[in-house]
C-alpha positions as CSV (number, residue, x, y, z in Angstrom):
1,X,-63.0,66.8,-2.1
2,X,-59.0,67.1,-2.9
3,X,-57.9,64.4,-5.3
4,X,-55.1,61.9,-4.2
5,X,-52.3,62.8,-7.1
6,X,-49.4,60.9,-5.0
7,X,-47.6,58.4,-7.4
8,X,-48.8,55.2,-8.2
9,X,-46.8,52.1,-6.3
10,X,-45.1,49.4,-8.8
11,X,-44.9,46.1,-8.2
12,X,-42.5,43.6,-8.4
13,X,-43.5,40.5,-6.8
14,X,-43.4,37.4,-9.6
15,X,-46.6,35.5,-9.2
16,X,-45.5,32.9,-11.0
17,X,-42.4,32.1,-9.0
18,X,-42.1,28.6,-6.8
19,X,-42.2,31.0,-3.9
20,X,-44.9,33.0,-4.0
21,X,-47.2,29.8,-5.2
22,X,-45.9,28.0,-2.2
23,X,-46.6,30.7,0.3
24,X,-49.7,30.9,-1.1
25,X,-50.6,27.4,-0.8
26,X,-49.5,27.9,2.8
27,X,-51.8,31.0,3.4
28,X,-54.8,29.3,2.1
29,X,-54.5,25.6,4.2
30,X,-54.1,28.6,7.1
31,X,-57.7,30.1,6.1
32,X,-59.5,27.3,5.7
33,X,-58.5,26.3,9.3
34,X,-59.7,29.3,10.2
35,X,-62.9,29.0,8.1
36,X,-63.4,25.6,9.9
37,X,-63.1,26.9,13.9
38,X,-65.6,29.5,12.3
39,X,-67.9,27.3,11.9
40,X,-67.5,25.5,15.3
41,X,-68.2,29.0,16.8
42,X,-71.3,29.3,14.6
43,X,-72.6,26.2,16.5
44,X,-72.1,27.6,20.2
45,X,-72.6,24.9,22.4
46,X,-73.7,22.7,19.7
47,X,-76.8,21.8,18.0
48,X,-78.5,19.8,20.7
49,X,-78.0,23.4,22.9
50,X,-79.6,24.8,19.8
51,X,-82.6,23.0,19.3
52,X,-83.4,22.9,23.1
53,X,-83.6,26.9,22.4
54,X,-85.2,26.5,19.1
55,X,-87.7,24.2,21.5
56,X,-88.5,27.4,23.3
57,X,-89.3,29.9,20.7
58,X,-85.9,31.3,20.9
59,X,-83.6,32.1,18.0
60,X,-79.7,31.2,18.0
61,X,-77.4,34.1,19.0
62,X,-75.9,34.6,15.8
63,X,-79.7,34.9,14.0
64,X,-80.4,37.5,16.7
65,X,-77.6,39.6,15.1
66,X,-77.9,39.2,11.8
67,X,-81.8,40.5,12.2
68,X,-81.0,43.3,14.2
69,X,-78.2,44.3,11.2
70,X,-79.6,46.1,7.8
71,X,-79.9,43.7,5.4
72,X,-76.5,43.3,3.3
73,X,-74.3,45.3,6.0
74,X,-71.0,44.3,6.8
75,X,-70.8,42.8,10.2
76,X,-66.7,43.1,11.7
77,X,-67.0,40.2,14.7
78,X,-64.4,41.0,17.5
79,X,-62.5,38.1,18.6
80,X,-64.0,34.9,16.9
81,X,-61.2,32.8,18.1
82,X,-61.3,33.7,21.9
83,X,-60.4,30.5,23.6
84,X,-59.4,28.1,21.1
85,X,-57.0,25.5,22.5
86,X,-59.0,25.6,26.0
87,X,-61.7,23.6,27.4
88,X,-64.1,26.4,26.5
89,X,-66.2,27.0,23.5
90,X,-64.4,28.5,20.6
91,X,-65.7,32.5,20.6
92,X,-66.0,32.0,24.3
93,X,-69.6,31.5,25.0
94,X,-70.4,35.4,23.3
95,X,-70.9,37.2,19.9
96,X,-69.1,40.4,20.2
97,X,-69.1,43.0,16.8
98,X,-70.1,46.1,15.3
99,X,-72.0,46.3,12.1
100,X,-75.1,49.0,10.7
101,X,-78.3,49.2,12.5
102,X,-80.7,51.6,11.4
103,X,-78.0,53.4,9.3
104,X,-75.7,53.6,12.6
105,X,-72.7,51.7,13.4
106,X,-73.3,50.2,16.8
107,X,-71.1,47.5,18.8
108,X,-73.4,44.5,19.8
109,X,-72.9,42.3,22.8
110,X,-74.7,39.1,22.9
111,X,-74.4,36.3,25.4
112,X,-75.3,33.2,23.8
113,X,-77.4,31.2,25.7
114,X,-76.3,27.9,24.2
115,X,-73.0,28.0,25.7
116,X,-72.9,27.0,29.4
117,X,-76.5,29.0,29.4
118,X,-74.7,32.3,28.7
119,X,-72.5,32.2,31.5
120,X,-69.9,35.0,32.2
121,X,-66.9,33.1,31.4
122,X,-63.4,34.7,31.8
123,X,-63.5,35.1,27.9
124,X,-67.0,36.3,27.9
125,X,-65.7,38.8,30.4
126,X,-62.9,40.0,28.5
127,X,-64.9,39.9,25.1
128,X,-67.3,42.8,27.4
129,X,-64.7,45.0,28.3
130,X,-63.4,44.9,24.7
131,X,-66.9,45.6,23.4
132,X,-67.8,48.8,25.6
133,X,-64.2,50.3,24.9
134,X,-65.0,50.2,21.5
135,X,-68.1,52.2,22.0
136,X,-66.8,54.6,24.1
137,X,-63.6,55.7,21.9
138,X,-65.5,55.4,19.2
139,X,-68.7,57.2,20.2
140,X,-71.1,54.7,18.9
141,X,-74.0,53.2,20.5
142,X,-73.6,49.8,22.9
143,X,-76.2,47.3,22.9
144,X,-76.7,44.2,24.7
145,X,-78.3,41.3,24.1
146,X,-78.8,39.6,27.5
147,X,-79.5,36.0,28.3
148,X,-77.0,34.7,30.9
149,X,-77.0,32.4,34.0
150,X,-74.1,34.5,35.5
151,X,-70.7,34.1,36.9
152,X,-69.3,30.5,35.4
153,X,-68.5,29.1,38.9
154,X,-66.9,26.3,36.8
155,X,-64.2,29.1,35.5
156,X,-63.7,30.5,38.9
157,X,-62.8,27.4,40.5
158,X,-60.2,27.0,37.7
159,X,-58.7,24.4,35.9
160,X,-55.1,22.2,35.7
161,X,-55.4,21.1,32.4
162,X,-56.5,24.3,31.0
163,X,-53.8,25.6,28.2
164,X,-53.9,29.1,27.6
165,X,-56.4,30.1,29.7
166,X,-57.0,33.3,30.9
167,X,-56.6,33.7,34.4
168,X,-59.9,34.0,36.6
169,X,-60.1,37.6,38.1
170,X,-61.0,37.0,42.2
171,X,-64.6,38.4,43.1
172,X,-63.0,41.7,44.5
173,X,-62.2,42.8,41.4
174,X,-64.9,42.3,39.5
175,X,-67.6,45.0,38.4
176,X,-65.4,46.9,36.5
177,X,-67.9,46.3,33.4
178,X,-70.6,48.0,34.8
179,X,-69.0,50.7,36.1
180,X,-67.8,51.1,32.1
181,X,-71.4,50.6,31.3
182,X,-72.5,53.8,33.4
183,X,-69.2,55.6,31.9
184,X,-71.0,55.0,28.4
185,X,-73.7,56.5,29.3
186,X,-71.8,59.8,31.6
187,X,-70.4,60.1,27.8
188,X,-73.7,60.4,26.2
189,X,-73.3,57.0,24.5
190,X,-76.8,55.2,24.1
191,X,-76.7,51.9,26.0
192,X,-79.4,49.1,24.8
193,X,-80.4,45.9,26.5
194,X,-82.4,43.3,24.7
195,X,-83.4,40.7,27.3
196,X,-83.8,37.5,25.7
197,X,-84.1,35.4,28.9
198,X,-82.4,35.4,32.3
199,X,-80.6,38.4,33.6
200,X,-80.1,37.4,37.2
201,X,-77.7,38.5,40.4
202,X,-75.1,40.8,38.6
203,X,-76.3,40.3,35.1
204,X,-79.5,42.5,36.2
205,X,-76.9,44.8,36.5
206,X,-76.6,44.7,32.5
207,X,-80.0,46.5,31.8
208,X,-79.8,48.2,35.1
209,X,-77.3,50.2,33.9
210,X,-78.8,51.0,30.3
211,X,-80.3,54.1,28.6
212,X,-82.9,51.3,27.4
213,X,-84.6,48.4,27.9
214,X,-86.7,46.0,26.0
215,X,-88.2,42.8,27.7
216,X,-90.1,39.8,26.1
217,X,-93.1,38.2,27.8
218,X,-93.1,35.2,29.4
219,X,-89.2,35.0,28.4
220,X,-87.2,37.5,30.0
221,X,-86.4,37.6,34.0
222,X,-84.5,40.0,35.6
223,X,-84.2,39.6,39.4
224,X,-81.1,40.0,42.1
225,X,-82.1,36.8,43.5
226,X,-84.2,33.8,42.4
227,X,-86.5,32.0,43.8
228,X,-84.7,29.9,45.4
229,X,-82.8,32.2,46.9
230,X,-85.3,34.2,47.7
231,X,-87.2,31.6,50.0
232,X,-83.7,30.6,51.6
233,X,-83.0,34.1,52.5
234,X,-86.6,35.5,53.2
235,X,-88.9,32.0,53.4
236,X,-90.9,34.1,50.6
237,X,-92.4,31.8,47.7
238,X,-93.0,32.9,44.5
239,X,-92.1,31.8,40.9
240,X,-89.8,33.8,38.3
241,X,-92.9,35.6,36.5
242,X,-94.3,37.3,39.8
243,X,-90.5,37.8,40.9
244,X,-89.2,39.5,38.0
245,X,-90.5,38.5,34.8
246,X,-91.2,40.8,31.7
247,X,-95.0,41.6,32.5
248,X,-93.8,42.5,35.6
249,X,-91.3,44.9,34.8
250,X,-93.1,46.5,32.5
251,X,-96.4,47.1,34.2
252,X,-95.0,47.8,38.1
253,X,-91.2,48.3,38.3
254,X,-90.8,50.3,35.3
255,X,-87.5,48.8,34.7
256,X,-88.7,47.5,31.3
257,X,-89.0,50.5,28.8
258,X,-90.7,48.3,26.2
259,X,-92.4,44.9,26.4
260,X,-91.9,42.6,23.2
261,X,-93.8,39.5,22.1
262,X,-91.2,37.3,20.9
263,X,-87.1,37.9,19.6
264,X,-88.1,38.9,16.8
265,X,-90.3,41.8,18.0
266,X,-87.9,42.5,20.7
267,X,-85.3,42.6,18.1
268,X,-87.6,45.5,15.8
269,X,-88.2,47.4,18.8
270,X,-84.7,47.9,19.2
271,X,-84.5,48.9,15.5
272,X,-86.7,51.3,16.5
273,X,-84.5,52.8,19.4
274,X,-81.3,53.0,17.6
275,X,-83.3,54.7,14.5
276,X,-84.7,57.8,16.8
277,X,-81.1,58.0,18.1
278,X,-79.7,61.9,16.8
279,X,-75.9,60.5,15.6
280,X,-74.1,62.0,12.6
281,X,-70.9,61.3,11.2
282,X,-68.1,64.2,12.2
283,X,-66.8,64.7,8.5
284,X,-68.5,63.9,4.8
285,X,-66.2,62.0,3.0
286,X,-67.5,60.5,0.6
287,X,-67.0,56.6,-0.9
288,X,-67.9,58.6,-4.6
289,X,-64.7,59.4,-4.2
290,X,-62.7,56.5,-3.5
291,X,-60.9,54.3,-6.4
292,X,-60.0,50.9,-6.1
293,X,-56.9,50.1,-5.5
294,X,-54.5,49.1,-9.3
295,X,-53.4,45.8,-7.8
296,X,-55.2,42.6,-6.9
297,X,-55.7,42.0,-3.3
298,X,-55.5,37.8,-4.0
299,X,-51.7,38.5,-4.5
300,X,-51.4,39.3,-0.7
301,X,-51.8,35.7,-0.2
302,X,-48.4,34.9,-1.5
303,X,-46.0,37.5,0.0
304,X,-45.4,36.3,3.4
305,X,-43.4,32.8,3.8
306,X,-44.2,30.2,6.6
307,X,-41.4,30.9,8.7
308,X,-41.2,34.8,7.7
309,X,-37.2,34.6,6.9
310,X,-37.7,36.1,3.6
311,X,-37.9,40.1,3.5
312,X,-41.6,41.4,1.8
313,X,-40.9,45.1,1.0
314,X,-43.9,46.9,3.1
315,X,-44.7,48.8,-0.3
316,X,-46.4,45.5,-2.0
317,X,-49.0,45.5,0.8
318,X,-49.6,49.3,0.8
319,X,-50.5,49.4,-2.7
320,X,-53.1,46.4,-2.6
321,X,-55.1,48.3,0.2
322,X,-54.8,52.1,-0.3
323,X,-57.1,53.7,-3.2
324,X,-55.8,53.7,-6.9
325,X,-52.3,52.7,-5.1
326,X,-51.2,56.1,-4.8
327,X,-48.7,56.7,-1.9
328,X,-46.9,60.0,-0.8
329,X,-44.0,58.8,1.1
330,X,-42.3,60.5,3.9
331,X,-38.6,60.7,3.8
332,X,-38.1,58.0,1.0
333,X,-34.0,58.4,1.1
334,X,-33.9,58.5,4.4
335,X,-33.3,55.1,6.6
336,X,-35.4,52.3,4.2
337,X,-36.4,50.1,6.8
338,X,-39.9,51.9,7.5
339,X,-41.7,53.6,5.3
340,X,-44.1,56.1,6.2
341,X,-46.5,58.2,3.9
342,X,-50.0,59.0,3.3
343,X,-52.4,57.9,1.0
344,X,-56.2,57.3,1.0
345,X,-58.8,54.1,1.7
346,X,-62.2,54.9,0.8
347,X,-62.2,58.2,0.1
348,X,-60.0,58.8,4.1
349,X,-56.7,60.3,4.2
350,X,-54.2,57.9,6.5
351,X,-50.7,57.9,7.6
352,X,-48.7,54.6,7.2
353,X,-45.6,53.3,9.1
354,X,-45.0,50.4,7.7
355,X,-41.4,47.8,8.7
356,X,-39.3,46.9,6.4
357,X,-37.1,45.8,8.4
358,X,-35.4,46.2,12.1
359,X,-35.9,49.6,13.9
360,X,-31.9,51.2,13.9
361,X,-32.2,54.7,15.9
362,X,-32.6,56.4,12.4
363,X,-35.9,54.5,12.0
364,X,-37.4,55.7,15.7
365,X,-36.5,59.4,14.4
366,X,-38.0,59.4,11.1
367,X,-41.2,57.3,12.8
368,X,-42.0,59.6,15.5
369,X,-41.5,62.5,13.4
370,X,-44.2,60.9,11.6
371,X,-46.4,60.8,14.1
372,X,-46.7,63.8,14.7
373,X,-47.2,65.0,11.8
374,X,-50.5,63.5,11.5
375,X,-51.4,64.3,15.2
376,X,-51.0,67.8,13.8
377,X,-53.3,67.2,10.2
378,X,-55.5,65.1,12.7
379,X,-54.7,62.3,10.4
380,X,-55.3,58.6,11.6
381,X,-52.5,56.1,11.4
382,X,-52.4,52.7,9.8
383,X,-49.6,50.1,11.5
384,X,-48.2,47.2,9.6
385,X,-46.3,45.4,11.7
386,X,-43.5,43.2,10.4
387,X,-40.4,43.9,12.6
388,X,-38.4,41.6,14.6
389,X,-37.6,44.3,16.9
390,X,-34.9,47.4,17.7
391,X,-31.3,46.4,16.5
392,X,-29.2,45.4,19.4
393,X,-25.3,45.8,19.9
394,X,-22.3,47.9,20.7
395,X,-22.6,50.1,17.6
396,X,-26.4,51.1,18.3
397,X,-26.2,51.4,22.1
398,X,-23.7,54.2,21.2
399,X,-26.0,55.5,18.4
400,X,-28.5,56.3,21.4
401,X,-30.7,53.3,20.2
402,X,-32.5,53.4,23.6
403,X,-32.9,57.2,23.5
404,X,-34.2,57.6,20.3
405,X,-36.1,54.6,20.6
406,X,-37.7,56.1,23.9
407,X,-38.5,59.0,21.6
408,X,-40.8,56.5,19.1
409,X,-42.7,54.9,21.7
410,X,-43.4,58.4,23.5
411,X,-45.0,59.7,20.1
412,X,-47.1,56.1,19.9
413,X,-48.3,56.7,23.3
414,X,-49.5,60.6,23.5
415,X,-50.8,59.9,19.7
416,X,-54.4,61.0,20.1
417,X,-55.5,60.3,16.4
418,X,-56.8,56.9,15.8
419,X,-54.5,54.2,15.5
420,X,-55.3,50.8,13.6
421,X,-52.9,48.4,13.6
422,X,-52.5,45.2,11.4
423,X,-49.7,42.6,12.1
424,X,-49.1,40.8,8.7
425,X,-46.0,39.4,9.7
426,X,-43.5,39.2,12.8
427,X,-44.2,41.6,16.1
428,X,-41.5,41.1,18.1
429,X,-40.1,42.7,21.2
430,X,-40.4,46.3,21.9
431,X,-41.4,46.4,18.3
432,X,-44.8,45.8,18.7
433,X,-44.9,48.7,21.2
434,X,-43.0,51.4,18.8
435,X,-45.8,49.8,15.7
436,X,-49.0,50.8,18.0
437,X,-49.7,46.8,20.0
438,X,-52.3,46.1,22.0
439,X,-51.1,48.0,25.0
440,X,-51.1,51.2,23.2
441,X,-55.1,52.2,23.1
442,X,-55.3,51.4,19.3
443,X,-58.9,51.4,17.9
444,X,-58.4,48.0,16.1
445,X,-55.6,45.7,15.7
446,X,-56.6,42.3,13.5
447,X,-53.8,40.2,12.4
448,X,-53.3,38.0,9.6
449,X,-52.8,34.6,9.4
450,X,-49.3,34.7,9.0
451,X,-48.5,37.0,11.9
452,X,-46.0,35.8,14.9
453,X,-46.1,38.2,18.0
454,X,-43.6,37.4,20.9
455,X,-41.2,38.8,23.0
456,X,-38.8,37.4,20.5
457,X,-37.8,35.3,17.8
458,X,-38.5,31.5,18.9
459,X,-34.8,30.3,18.1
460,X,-33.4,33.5,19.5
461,X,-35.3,32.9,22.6
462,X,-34.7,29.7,22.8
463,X,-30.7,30.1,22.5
464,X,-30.9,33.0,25.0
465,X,-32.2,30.2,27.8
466,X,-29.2,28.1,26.2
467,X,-26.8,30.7,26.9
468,X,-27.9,31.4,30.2
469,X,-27.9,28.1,31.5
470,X,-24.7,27.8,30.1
471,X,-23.3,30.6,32.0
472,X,-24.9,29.8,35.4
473,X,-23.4,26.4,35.3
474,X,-20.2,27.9,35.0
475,X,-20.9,30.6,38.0
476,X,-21.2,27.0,39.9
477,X,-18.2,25.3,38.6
478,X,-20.6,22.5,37.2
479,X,-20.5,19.8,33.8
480,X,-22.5,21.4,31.4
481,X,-24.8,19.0,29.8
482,X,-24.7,19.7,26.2
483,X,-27.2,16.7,25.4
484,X,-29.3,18.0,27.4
485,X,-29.5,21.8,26.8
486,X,-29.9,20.5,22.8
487,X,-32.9,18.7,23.8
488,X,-34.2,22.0,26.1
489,X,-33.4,24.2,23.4
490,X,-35.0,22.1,20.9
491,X,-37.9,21.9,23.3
492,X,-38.1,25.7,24.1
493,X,-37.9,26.4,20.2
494,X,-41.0,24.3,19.8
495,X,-42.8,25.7,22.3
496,X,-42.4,29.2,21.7
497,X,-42.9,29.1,18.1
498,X,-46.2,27.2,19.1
499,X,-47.1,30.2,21.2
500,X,-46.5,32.8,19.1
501,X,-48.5,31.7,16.1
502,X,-51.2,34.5,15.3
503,X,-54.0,31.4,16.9
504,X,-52.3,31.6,19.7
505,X,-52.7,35.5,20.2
506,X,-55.8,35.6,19.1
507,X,-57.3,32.7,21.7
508,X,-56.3,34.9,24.3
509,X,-58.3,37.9,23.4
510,X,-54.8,40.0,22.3
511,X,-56.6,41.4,18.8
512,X,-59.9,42.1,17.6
513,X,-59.6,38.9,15.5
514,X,-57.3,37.3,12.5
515,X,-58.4,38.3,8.9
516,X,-58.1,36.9,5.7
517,X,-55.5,39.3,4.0
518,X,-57.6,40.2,1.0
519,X,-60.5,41.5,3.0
520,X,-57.6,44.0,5.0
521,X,-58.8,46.7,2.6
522,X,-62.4,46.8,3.6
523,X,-61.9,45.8,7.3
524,X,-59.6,48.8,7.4
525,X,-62.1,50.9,5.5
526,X,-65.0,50.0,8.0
527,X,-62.7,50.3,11.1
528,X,-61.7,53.7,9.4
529,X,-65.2,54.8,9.2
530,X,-66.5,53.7,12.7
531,X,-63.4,56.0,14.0
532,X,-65.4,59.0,12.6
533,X,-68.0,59.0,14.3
534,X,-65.8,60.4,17.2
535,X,-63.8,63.8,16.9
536,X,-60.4,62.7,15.1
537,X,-58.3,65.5,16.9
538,X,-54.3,65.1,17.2
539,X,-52.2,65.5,20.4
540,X,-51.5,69.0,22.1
541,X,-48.8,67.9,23.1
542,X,-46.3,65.1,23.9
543,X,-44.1,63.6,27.4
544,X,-40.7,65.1,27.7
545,X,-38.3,63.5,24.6
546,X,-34.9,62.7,25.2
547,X,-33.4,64.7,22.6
């Protein structure tokens, strides 16, 4: 394999400065918080749920998962944090990740029947759709582990005093996830169900729509309607084993493909499955090959301040990540406030576009140049987000600012290599469109603990409302209240810097979860690799740019 001889990055950060010792501090009481509401996922609905399971021969979610994995595997959890600051269980009532099974990289999907007894909450719902899109742009098998009581009427009727809460979808829209489910398998994407206990009205849908399934006796039900039901809408009796349990589905439906004893059997089956599965890898590199990077990851704990005022050249982060810090950069002389290059992770070559600073209508130009030339080397691109937007003003608008601009997000969008994006520090405006966001059909976007994503700057927003109240109260010929707008703005300010905290994001289901910035290396070296197991193939070609 070709040997990375780009130059080696220097540093010049000084580890030893009040700064970099305070932001560190910072970073870490931020980790630990996160370590904490780790925990409190771990624990579901909490431990009396737990042993009430336990009670039944059934193990915890999360030991579900870790069996099915090979033993010291990394496992990359989706979403962790979905639905802090709501009334809801923090994760959202479901373990969603992808980690090894059988030597293949598979997304899992687990209810967890401790929270709310696996109901599909709005969160849980979300948590799905993110699951199955991973599989299918990815290419790598889907399974489910299903134990869930259905739709969480509680959600539907919806709450006041939720904050942050996802919006319940109305019935008529719902669905959508099996429809994905079949899509997976129209791709030739193996779909697995383990059912691990109840899979009743639309959650029979789950297995009905898989390539396989594996049932437990005397534990797993699958049915359209219950008993209860059932006699209300027929006058039929019967009890959930004759109606639709394991035995039954194994022996006379044939919608069970294999009938387990216990989880744990159910859980080696599946093993089984995944391990008879014909997947290979679409290229060979090789981690032989790969070098660690020259710099210590533990200083990417001090580079960002609280309140992200201070500028953190892009470079000191590249160099902590990519292998043996070598970076090729693009167009070094030309506009400084991104750099783009390519360098290796692993042993994979990557592009980077990475801020360091604003986006001026030079930086759009040199960017989607960029792009494209790794849609034509079929080259995926790393995003590290720490912009605070596209500069704004006389002088730019006449510098075609929206033009060239335009031209950026056009090459984001008809990008077809894999995009993985990490926001580090601030994502703001249409920056966080041009740098690859959510909305852009990235394959992963984690954030860090320092990252702030919003439609703006909190004071700028906040001073924008000022400035508009100011203005209509002169339209009407009215008193401005400046006592008041200071308390509003002050207010606003609060607020929005509140919302825009990486937490925040992240409770919302907006990333695939917040990282600690010293594993960004390996999660990016695992997201890199699960992207290979699709075709890595560049764009033909691209919308109309206004040139």
């Amino acid at each position: 394999m070709y040997k990375n001889i780009a130059p080696k990055l220097k540093s010049s950060i000084d580890r030893s400065s009040d700064s970099f010792i305070k932001n560190k501090e910072i970073m870490l009481e931020k980790i630990e918080k996160l370590n904490a509401l780790l925990k409190e996922a771990e624990l579901g609905g909490g431990q009396y749920h737990l042993d009430r399971l336990a009670k039944q021969g059934k193990l915890p979610v999360r030991d579900r998962v870790k069996l099915l994995l090979d033993p010291d595997t990394p496992f990359l959890e989706i979403s962790p944090f979905a639905a802090y600051g709501t009334s809801y269980t923090v994760g959202g009532g479901c373990v969603v990740g992808i980690g090894l099974v059988a030597g293949k990289e598979c997304v899992i999907f687990a209810n967890d029947p401790s929270v709310l007894g696996g109901a599909m909450t709005v969160y849980v719902q979300e948590k799905w759709m993110r699951a199955i899109q991973i599989s299918r742009d990815n290419k790598i098998p889907f399974i489910n582990f299903v134990e869930s009581a259905g739709a969480d009427l509680r959600g539907a009727q919806g709450s006041a005093t939720e904050t942050r809460q996802l919006q319940y979808p109305h019935f008529a829209s719902s669905g959508r996830s099996f429809y994905e489910m079949t899509e997976l398998s129209k791709l030739k994407i193996p779909v697995i169900s383990v059912v691990f206990g109840s899979s009743t009205a639309g959650g029979a849908y789950q297995p009905g729509m898989s390539d396989y399934n594996i049932f437990i006796r005397n534990q797993s039900k699958a049915f359209l309607a219950g008993p209860p039901l059932v006699q209300m809408a027929t006058g039929e009796i019967s009890d959930d084993e004759t109606l639709g349990g394991a035995k039954m589905h194994s022996e006379i439906s044939g919608f069970s493909d294999y009938l387990a004893e216990n989880d744990n059997d159910a859980i080696r089956i599946c093993r089984n499955v995944v391990n008879h599965l014909n997947i290979n890898k679409k290229t060979n590199f090789s981690l032989k090959t790969s070098c660690e990077p020259a710099f210590d990851s533990e200083d990417l704990l001090g580079l960002f301040s609280d309140d992200l005022k201070t500028q953190v050249d892009i470079r000191e982060v590249i160099m902590r990540i990519v292998d043996d810090s070598r970076f090729e950069e693009y167009k070094p002389l030309y506009d400084s406030s991104m750099v783009c290059g390519w360098a290796n992770v692993f042993g994979y070559p990557i592009g980077i576009l990475g801020n360091n600073g604003p986006i001026y209508p030079e930086t759009a130009e040199k960017s989607a140049t960029f792009i494209q030339l790794c849609n034509q080397t079929n080259t995926p691109i790393v995003f590290l987000h720490n912009v605070t937007g596209f500069l704004v003003g006389k002088e730019f608008e006449r510098q075609a600012i929206i033009k060239k601009g335009s031209q950026l997000i056009n090459a984001v969008s008809n990008s077809n290599v894999p995009h993985i994006s990490f926001i580090i520090g601030a994502s703001y405006g249409a920056g966080t469109y041009a740098m690859s966001g959510r909305a852009f059909n990235n394959r992963f976007l984690f954030t860090w603990p320092s990252a702030k994503i919003a439609v703006m700057g909190p004071k700028q927003f906040a001073g924008v409302m000022s400035l508009v109240r100011r203005a209509k109260a002169k339209r009407k010929g009215e008193k401005f209240d400046e006592k008041l707008d200071k308390q509003l703005v002050e207010m606003i300010e609060t607020l929005a810097e509140k919302e825009s905290l990486a937490l925040s994001a992240s409770s919302m289901v907006t990333d695939d979860g917040i990282i600690d910035p010293r594993d960004t290396r390996n999660v990016l070296g695992f997201s890199l690799s699960i992207s290979d197991n699709n075709l890595i193939k560049g764009a033909d070609g691209y919308g109309v740019f206004r040139l």
